[in-house]
Structures are given as C-alpha cells and as structure tokens.
KEBA-786748 format. One record per residue (C-alpha): residue number from 1; x, y, z negated. Coordinates in steps of 0.001 Angstrom, whole numbers, plus 500000, padded with zeros to 6 digits. Each point is the difference from the previous one (the first is absolute). Layout:
     i       px       py       pz
   NUM        X        Y        Z
...
END
This chain:
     i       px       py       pz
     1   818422   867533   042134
     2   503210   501879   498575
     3   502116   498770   503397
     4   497254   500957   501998
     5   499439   503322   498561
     6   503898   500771   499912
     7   500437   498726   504133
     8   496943   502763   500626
     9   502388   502603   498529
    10   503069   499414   501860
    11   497894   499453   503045
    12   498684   503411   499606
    13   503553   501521   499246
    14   501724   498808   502946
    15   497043   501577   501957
    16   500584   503443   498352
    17   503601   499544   500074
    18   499448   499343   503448
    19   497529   502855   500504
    20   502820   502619   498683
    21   502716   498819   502428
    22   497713   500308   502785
    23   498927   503459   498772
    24   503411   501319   499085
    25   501465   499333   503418
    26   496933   501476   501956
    27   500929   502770   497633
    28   503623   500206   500818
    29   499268   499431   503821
    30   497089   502188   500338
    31   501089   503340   497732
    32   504314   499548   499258
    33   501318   498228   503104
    34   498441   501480   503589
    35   501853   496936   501676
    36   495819   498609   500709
    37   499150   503540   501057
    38   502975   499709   502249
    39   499578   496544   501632
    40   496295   501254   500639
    41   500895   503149   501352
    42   502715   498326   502309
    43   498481   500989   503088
    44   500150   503996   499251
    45   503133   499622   497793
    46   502846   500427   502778
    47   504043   500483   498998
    48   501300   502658   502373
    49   503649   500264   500121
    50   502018   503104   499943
    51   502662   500531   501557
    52   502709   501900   498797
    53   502014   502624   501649
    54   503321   498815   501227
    55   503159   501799   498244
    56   501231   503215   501997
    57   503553   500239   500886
    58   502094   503073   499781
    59   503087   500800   501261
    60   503298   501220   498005
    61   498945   503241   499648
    62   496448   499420   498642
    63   498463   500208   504073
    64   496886   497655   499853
    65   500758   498466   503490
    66   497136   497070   499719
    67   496467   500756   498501
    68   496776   498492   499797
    69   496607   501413   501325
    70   496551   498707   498956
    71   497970   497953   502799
    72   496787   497725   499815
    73   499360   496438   501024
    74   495867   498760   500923
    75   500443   496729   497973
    76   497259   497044   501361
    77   499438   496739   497958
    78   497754   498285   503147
    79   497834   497656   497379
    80   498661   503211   498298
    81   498875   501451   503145
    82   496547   499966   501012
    83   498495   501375   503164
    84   500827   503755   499993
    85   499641   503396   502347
    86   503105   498909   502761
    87   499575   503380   501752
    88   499918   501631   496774
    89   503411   498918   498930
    90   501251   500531   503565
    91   499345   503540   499828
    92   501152   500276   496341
    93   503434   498580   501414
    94   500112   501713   503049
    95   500095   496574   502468
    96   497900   497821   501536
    97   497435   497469   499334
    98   502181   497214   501452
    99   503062   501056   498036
   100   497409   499596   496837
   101   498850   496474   501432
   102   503589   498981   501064
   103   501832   501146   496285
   104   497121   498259   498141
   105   500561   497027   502173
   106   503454   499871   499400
   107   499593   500360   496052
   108   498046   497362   499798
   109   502703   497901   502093
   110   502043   500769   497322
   111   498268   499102   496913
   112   496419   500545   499202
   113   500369   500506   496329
   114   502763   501845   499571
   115   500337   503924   500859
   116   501659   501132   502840
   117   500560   502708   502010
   118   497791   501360   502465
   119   501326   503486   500822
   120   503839   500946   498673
   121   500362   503711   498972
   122   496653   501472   501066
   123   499946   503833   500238
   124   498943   502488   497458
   125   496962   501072   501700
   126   499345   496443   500692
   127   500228   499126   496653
   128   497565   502797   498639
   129   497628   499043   502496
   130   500407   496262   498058
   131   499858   500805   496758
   132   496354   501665   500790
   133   498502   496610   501653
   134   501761   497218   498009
   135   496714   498634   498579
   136   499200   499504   503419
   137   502489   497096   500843
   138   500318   497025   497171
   139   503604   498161   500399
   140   501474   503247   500799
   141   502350   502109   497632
   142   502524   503091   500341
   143   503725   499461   498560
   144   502084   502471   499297
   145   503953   499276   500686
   146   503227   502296   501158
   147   502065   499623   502518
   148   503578   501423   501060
   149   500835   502894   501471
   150   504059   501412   500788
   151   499716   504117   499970
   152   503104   500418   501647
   153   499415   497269   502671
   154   503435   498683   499896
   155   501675   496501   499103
   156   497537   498084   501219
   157   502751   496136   499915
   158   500737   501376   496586
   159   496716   499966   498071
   160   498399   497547   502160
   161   496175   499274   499865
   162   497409   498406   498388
   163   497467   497462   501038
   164   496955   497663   499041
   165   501552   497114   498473
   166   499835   496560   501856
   167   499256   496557   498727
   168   503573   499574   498999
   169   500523   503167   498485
   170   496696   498334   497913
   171   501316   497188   499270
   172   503607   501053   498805
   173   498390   502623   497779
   174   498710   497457   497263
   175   496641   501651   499764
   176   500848   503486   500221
   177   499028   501015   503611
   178   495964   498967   501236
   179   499378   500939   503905
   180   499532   503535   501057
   181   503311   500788   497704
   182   502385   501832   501050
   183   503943   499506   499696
   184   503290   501670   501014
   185   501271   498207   503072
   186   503415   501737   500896
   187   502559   502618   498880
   188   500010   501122   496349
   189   495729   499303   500464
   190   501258   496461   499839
   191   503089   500173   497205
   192   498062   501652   497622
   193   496581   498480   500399
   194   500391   498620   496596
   195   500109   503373   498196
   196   498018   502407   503186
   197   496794   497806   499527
   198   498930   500722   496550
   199   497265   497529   498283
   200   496620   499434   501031
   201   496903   501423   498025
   202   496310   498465   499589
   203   496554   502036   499968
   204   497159   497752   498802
   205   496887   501947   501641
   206   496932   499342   500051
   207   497302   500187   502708
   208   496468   500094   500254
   209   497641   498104   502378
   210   500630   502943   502492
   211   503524   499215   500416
   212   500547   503434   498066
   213   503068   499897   497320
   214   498781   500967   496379
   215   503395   500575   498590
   216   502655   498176   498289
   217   498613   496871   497466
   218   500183   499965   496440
   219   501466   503747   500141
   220   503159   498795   501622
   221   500757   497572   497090
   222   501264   497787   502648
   223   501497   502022   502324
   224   503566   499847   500470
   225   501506   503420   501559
   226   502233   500159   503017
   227   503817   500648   499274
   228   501834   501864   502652
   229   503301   498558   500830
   230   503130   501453   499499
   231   501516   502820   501611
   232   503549   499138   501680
   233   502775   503148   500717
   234   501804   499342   502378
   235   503382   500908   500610
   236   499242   501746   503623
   237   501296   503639   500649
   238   496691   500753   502276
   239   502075   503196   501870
   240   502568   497786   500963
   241   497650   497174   501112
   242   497884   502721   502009
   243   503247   500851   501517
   244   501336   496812   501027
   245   496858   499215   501729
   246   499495   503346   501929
   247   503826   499047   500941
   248   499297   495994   501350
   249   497210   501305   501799
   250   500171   498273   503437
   251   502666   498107   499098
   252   500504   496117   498610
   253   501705   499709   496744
   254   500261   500296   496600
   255   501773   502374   496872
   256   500400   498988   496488
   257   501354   502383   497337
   258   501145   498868   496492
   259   500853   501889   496898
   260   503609   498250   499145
   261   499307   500699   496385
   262   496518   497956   499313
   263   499678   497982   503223
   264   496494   502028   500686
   265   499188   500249   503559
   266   499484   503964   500911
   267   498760   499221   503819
   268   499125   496816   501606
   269   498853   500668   503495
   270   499287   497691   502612
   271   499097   500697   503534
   272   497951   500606   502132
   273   497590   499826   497019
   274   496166   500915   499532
   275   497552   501636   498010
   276   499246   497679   496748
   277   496362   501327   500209
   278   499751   498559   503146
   279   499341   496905   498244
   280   497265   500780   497820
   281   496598   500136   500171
   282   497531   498520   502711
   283   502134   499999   503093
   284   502863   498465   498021
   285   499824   496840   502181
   286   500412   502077   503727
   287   502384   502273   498432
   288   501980   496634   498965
   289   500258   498309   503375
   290   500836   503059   501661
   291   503099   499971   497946
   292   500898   496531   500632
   293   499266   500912   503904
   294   502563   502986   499521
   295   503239   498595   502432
   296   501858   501808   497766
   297   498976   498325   496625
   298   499542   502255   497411
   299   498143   497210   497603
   300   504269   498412   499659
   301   501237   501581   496147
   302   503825   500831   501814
   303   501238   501256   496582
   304   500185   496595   498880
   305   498804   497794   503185
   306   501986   501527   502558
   307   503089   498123   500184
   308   502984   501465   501816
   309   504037   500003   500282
   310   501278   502445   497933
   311   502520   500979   502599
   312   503044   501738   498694
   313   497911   500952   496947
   314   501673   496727   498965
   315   503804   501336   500021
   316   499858   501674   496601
   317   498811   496923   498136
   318   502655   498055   502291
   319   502818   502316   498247
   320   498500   499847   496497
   321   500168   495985   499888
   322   503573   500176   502235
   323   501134   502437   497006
   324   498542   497633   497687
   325   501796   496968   500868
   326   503341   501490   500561
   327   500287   499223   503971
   328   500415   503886   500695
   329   501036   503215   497678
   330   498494   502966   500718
   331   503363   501059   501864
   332   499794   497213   502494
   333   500298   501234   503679
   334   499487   497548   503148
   335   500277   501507   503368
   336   497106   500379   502654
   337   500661   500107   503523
   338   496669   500636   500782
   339   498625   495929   499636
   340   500496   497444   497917
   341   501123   496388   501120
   342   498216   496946   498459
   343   501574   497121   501616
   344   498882   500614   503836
   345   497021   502422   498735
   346   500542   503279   499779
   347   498071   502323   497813
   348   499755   503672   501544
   349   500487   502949   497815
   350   498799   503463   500911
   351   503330   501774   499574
   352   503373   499634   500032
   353   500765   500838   496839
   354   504193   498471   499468
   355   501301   499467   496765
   356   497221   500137   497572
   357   499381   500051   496007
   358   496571   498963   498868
   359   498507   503406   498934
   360   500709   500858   503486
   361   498916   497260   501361
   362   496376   500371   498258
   363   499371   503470   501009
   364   501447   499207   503704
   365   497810   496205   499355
   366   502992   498791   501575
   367   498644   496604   501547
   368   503768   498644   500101
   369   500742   500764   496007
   370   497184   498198   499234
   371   500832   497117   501844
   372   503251   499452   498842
   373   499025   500636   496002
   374   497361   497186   500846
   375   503197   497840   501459
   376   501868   500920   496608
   377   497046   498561   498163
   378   499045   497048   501629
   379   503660   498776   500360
   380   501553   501038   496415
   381   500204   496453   498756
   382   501614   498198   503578
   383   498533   499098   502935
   384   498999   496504   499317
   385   497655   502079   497176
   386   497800   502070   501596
   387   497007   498224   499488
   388   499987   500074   496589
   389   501152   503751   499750
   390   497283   501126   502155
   391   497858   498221   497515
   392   501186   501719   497367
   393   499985   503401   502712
   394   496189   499205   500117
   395   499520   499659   496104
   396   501438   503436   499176
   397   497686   501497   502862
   398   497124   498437   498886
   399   500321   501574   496641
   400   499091   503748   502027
   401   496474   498370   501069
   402   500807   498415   503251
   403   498198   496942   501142
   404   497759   500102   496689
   405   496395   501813   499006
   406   501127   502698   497361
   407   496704   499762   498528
   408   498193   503136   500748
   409   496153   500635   498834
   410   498461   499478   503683
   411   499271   496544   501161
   412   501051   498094   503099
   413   503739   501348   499599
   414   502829   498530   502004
   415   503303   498923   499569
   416   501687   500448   502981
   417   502755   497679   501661
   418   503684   498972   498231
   419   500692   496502   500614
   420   502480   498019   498105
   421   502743   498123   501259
   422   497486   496750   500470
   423   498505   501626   502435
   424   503222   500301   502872
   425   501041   496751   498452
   426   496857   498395   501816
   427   500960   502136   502953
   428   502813   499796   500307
   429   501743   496979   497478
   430   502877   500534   497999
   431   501860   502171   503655
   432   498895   503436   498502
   433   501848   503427   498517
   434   499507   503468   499989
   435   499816   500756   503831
   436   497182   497762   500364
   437   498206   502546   497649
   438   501814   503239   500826
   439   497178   502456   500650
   440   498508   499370   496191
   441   503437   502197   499543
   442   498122   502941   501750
   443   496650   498809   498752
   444   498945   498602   503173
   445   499072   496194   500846
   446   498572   497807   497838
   447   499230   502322   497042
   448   496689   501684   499710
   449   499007   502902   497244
   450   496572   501664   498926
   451   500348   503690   500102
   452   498914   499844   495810
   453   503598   497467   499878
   454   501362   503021   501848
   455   499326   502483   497616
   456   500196   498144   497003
   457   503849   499473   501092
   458   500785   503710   500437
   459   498246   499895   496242
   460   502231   497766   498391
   461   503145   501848   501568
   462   498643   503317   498604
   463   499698   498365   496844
   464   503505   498508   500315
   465   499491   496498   499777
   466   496686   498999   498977
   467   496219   500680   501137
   468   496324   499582   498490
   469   497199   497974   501528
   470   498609   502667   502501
   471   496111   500579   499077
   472   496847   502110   500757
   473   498467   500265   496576
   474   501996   501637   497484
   475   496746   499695   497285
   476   497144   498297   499367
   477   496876   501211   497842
   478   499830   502761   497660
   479   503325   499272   498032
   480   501724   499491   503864
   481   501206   496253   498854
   482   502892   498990   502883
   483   501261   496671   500472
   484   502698   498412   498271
   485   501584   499289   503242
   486   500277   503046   501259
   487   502199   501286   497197
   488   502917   497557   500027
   489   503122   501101   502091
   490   500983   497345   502760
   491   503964   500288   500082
   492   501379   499154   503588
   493   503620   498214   499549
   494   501832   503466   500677
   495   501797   501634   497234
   496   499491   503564   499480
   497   503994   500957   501228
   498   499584   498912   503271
   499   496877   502534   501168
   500   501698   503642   499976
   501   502094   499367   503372
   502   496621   498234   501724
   503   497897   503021   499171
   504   502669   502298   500989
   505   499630   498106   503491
   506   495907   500171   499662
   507   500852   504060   498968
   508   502019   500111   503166
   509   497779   498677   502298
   510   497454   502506   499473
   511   502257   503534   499040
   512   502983   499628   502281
   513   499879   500711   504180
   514   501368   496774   500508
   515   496940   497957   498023
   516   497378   498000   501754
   517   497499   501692   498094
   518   500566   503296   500524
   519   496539   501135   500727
   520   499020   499268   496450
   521   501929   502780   498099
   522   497696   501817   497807
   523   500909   503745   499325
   524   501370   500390   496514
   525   499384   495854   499095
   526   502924   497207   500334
   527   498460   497031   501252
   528   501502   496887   500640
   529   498701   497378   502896
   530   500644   497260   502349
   531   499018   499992   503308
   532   498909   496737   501949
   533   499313   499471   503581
   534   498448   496296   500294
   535   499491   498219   503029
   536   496788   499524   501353
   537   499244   497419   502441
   538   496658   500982   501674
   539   501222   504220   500801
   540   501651   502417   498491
   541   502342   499023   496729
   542   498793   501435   496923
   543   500578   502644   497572
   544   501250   499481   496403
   545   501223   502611   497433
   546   500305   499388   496028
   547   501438   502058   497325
   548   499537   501830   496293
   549   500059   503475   498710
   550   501521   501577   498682
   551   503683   498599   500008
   552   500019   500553   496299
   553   496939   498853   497606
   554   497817   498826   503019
   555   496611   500334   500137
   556   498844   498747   502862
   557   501113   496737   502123
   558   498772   499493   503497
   559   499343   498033   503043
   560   498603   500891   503331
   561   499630   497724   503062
   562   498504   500986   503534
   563   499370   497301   502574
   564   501361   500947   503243
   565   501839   503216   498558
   566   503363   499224   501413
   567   503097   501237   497727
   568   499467   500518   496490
   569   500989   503582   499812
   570   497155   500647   502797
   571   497009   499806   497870
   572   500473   497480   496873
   573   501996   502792   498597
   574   498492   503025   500377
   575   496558   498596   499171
   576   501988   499105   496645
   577   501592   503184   499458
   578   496453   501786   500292
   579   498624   497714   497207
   580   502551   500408   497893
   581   500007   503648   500182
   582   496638   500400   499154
   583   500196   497909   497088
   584   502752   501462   498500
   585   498844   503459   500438
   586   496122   500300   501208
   587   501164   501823   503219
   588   501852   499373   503624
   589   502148   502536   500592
   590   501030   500851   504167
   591   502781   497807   501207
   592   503164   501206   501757
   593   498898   497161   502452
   594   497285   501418   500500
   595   497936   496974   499113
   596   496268   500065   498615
   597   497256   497928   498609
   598   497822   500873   502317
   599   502475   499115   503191
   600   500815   496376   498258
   601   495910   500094   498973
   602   499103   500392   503867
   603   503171   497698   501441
   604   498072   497108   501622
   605   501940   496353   499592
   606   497221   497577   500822
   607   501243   497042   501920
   608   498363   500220   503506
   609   496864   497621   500081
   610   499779   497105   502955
   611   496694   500172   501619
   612   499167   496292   499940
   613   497631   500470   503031
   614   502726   501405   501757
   615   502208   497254   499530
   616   497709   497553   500690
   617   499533   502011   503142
   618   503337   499506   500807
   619   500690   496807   499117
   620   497635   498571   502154
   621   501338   502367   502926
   622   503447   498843   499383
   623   498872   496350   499984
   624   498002   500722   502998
   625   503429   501047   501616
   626   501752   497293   498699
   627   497625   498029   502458
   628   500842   501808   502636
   629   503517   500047   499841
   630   499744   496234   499727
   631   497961   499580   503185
   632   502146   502151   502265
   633   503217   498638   498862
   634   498621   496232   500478
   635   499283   501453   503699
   636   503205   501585   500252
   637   501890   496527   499014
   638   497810   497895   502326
   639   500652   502687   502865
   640   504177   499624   499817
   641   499062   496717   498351
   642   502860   500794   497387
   643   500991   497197   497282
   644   498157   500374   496818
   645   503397   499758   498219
   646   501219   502860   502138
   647   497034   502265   499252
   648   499967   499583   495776
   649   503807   500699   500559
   650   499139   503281   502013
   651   496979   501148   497620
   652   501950   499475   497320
   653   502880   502076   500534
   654   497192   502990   500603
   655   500479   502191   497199
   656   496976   500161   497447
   657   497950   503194   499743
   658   499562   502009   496729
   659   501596   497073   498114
   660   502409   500662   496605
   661   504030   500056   500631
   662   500762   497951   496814
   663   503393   500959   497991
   664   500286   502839   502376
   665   501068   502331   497367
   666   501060   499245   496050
   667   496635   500427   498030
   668   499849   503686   497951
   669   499782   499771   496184
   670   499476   503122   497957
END
C-alpha cells in the first residue's frame, strides 16, 4: 500500500510540474514575448524599407553641385491584391486603364510575392490624390525615396548616374541590394557608391483589414532608422568647370586642370558633354539612347578614356630624361635645316631654326632638336645597343604616367599606348634602332596619352620632380577622411637640377614673340606651356596645349586638347590661358589679341557629319556607272577588236581620279 500510495504522489507531481511549464510559457508567449502576436498578425505586419538619402557632394569652395529631392514610388505586391476600382487608380495616376492592366501584368511577371514597382516617381498631386484612397486598393503601398539632381547642370561624364540595380549587381552585393534598389553606375556615382549610399532603415507597420497603415509596431521598438550616406567634397573649382564647358561648346575634346601641390583635379571637362539631370527620373531610358545615338559621343569620359598623341607636348619630358641620363647638357646645340633625316625618312620641322640650344628649341618646339636629343639617347651606349637603351628610354618615361592607369577615383580609366621593345622585336626581329621609332621623339607614332597623363606631367614638372595621384575627392564624411594614396609623392627619375633651363623653355614658349604659344600670355601672370599639334588621320590635326602657373610656386597645371583644332597655339592655348586666368584671379581681363570667351564659346569645330543615305545614294550611282563604263568599253574593244592585253595596258596607264599621291611631301610634325 506504501509503494502504491508514494507512485500516486509522484504521478500527481509530474502532472503539476508539468501543468507549470505549460502555464509559464503561455505566460511568457502570451504577455513578455509578442513573437505569437507577431506570427498571427503576419498578414498586417509588413517591413517597409527606407531608403536613405544619398550623400551630397560639394565642390572646393563649399558649392553643393549634386543634391537630392524627395519623389514617391506606388509599390504593388500582386498576391495581396484583390479586385479593386481600375479606373479609380487610373485617374489617381493620371493614365490609362490599360497602362493599370499592363503594369499589374508585368508585376506579377516578375514575382507575385514580392513588391515591386508599379509607377516610379509619381507626382505630388498624384500622390495626395493616393494617400486619400489607399484603403481602396489592397497590395498597393506609397514609398518614399530621393533621387539626384545637379543645380548647375554641368559635368554630366564626371558624376555619372545612378540606376536600378541588376541581377548581378544582386548577386555581388552579398545581401545588401533587393530589386527596385538603386546604385551608382558611372562617374564618382559609381567610385563612391560605398560611402554615397548610406544604410538601409526598417518600419514595422501595421495595417488593418482595410489595407489602412496603423503606425509603426511595438512603438518602433524594432525599427531601425535610415542613415544617410556620407557627404563627399570634391576637389572641383565649379567657375572654372562652368568655364571650360561654355569654352568646348561645339567642339570635341577634353581639359584637365591639376593643383601641382595636392594632385586635386580643379576642372575635368569633357566634350561635347550633357546635362547629368538628363538622366534622372522617368524618361531616363530615352534620354540615355539619345546619347548613345549622339554621332558625336558625348557618353566617352575623354579625361581619362580619350586616348591621344601627346604631340610635341612630349619634348619637355624628352629633355628632362635626356638631362637625366647625361646624353645632352643643357648647352647642347644641333643644327636644323628645316627637316630632320632618319635614314631615308625625313621628319619636317616647321621652321628653320639653324644652330639651336634646347631652351630655344622648346619655345621654337624645334622638331629637328628633338630628334637629334632622341638620337643622343637611344644611341649613348653603341649602336649594336639600342635595344636595350630604348628599354631603359621607356622605363624612365613610364615613371611620368605613360602607358599606365595613374589611378584616379573614376572608373573605366585608360592607360594609353607605350610599347616596350618586345613589341618591334615581333615586328620587326632583332633589325631595329631609333629611326624605326623616330616620331615618339616628337610624341607622334606609336605613343598614345590621356589628357589627365597630360596634365599630371605639367604637375610633376611644376613640382620639380615628383607628382601626386590626381583625384576628385579631396574628403570624405564629416571629418573629410582622404585616401592614403592620394597623399604620397610619386618621384619621376629627374633630379631637381635639371628642371630650371626646361621651364625657362616652357616660360619662353608662352612670353616671348618667337613662342608657339603666344596666344596664351596672361596680363600680369608668367605662365609656362607646351604647345602640340598632333596628327589626325580622319581631318584636320588636332590641338594640344599644356602648362602651369605661375612660373614660381604653381598653382595650377593644365591640359587642353581640341579635335580638329589645327596648331596648338590656335585654340588649345588660349582656351588654357582663359582658365587659368580665372582661377588665379576670379576675372578675364581684355586681351591685346583681342580674344574672348565668348568668340572661342561660339567657334564651331564639329567634324562635318556623312549623310549615310547620301552615300548609299551614291554608291549605288557610282556602281551603276561602273556598269556602264564596262559595257561600252567591251563594245568599244569588240568594235576595233583590240587585244585584251593591249586594252588593260591602255586603261591602266589612265591616271586615277581623286586618288592620294603617297610620299608626295615629308609628313608635318609639330
């Protein structure tokens, strides 16, 4: 009886035991945790996101020059939607019952349970109208986002765009970007989408059976706000950006302007360019292929993607690395008859300049002197040699930035052409020397810059021998961090000694009547330049100019090109002269020239188009008398029944209309 009455008792413990569990989780579940109150309330508990504002960037001076402005999104999740007023919602949206059928059609194409868009950046009105009749549509929401907008309208390549993200841009993120996210694409939009985007917030709101929201759950307790990302200040001078672009309207090209001091890009203007707002909002997609319709391709970064030869722009760094290595001294003379003989090629120069010393010969950019310091180089250590100087030649150039990225903040940069000696060994074997690669002397042939390389080498010969990564963001966030990178000095191979007679040349060239560049004296302010006229196969050769100011303590470096500008004192260098000017002292003062902006602003350079249906036109019509040119001959020869041998002899010797006279005269270098 004892064991019996003893199992009743534990029996009846285990059951209370048992009994207090049960109770003390419904107790926890029911009144501590709301997890249960959640899972039940799952189909009126919805996370919204929020996105955050995108950081503003400012130029040097403080100038916001990209902002955000508030817009809303009509948000559909398909499953939640139940038959609803279609003409209602038309009207609220200002289109048509078919665009309601079609966008609902297509959400649901797209995922049924997930929210997507079904109208991007609804107006104001539009949205008030909304707001009023939500209750009316279940599976529909309003969202609240920004998006960009440029007050000054300018720099469009430079800050790029931004864009829905794709399925890669999904899958690369590791979780962070969902669908109907948006992401920098291009320009510093792109560079900096890491710091512009800021971090996502969460609203957990509740709605009733009427689709209506009842405000945030729990209070907010687990809500997570919004951070706005980080503001970036740039290193742009907006006036002289503004300026440059009024000045390259209507004309291909591109200007980039360094300070020597910090590597900080002042001005980076490519053209023809476009209006970054173009490329927001609804019509971003027309506005988009227009630009890659444009003949004239304003979509192509030419800062940094536009790869040309430097031209006689080349010469000073020619002398630096000739002083350098001892093949020249800055009193070395050669004498130019007007050419220069390389083996049976001769290399025109534009003068006929005599005995000449090398500051002269800069200022003059004395095609012959350049030639023959290149000789000196090439052929310092022997004949038999010369391969393995000119690789050692193409070392200490490479160290200014040619044929290499120099690792600006914009993506897609190039790195323009400098081949090694592998390269003409394929060519050409071991049966090589320096008048197989002559015109890299004069910066011509097989050597290709960026206009940023350009201007990052008038940079390091301001500074004297050394230059700093060139970059468009100078801070970053509230305590303006900058890049380790762009602090460190990037020496060039040149010691310090060897600069003062090149710059005197470079001062020359721009303050003396005999200088190529001339037109770019700026009252009261010594610059120093380069000009560079660079062939151009398809027209009209182009127009180069680079230089600093002022002589002493520079604070500003430069490069301008202009496709199809002819000499480099023509346009390159007055356009560079006006920039300068108005950096250094917020005003353009009349020219003895007489030169203005506005005259350069309105000069029209534009490559002439070719009307394809024209040609077509006329190829068929020359084909067509092709034909009959064929026929009557063939009844000519069968009439004085002349041997076919004779005839190709006679129609051969006919002279050929509108046809090139190769090698008629030695090709121009300047």
């Amino acid at each position: 009886m004892d064991q019996l009455f003893n199992r009743k008792y534990i029996v009846q413990g285990l059951f209370i035991v048992i009994a207090l569990i049960l109770l003390g989780k419904l107790f926890y579940i029911q009144i501590i945790s709301d997890k249960a109150f959640s899972s039940a309330e799952s189909n009126v508990l919805r996370k919204i996101y929020k996105y955050p504002a995108r950081g503003a960037i400012l130029d040097r001076n403080m100038k916001v020059i990209v902002q955000n402005e508030p817009v809303y999104d009509l948000m559909v999740t398909p499953n939640e939607v139940k038959p609803f007023d279609t003409l209602g919602l038309a009207n609220a949206l200002e289109i048509t019952v078919e665009d309601v059928r079609k966008k609902l059609k297509k959400a649901r194409a797209q995922s049924s349970y997930q929210s997507t868009f079904f109208e991007r950046q609804i107006s104001v009105q539009s949205y008030a109208r909304l707001q009023e009749i939500m209750y009316r549509f279940p599976g529909f929401r309003t969202q609240d986002r920004t998006i960009r907008h440029y007050p000054d309208s300018i720099a469009g390549q430079l800050f790029g765009y931004v864009k829905e993200v794709s399925p890669d841009d999904i899958e690369k993120s590791e979780g962070y970007y969902k669908p109907g996210d948006f992401i920098g694409k291009s320009g510093l939009e792109r560079s900096y989408e890491d710091f512009l985007r800021g971090e996502k917030g969460v609203i957990n709101t509740l709605y009733d059976a009427k689709n209506i929201a009842q405000g945030s759950y729990a209070n907010g307790k687990y809500d997570i706000n919004a951070v706005s990302g980080d503001r970036l200040i740039s290193s742009l001078d907006i006036r002289i950006q503004r300026l440059g672009e009024e000045l390259m309207k209507n004309k291909v090209g591109a200007i980039v302007a360094i300070e020597p001091s910090t590597g900080e890009i002042l001005a980076f203007i490519s053209s023809p360019g476009y209006d970054p707002n173009q490329l927001v909002g609804k019509d971003w997609g027309k506005n988009y292929m227009s630009l890659i319709a444009n003949p004239y391709r304003p979509q192509i970064v030419r800062p940094i993607a536009g790869q040309y030869s430097p031209g006689s722009s080349f010469k000073p760094v020619d002398a630096l690395v000739a002083l350098q290595d001892g093949a020249i001294d800055p009193n070395t003379t050669f004498f130019c008859p007007g050419y220069y003989m390389a083996g049976n090629h001769k290399v025109k120069c534009e003068h006929v300049d005599g005995t000449i010393n090398m500051q002269r010969g800069i200022a003059r950019s004395c095609n012959t002197y350049f030639c023959h310091v290149f000789q000196s180089i090439i052929t310092k250590n022997g004949m038999k040699n010369q391969r393995q100087t000119y690789s050692k030649w193409h070392d200490q150039i490479s160290k200014w930035g040619f044929g290499q990225k120099l690792g600006i903040d914009m993506p897609f940069e190039k790195k323009g052409i400098f081949y090694q000696a592998d390269h003409y060994d394929k060519i050409y074997g071991k049966r090589w020397g320096y008048t197989t690669v002559i015109s890299q002397a004069i910066g011509q042939g097989e050597i290709t810059s960026t206009p940023l390389q350009m201007a990052n080498v008038m940079a390091a010969i301001a500074n004297r021998g050394y230059y700093l990564k060139p970059h468009l963001i100078k801070g970053i966030g509230d305590k303006n961090v900058v890049k380790k990178e762009y602090v460190v000095k990037n020496y060039v191979g040149v010691d310090e000694k060897y600069f003062p007679i090149v710059i005197d040349g470079m001062r020359d060239a721009v303050n003396s009547p005999w200088g190529t560049a001339k037109e770019s004296q700026i009252p009261n302010i010594v610059m120093c330049g380069k000009t560079g006229t660079v062939q151009n196969p398809h027209g009209k050769n182009h127009s180069v100019f680079i230089g600093f100011a002022p002589m002493d303590k520079p604070k500003i470096a430069i490069a301008v090109i202009v496709e199809n500008g002819g000499y480099g004192g023509s346009y390159a260098a007055p356009i560079s002269s006006f920039i300068v000017e108005k950096y250094l002292t917020d005003s353009i003062k009349p020219r003895s020239n007489g030169y203005t902006v506005k005259a350069f602003s309105e000069t029209n350079l534009l490559p002439a188009l070719i009307d394809k249906t024209k040609k077509i036109k006329l190829t068929k019509l020359e084909d067509s008398l092709k034909l009959k040119k064929a026929d009557s001959l063939k009844k000519v020869k069968d009439s004085l029944k002349i041997k076919p041998a004779v005839l190709k002899q006679t129609v051969a010797s006919k002279p050929k209309v509108n046809q090139p006279i190769v090698n008629q005269k030695p090709v121009t270098h300047k």
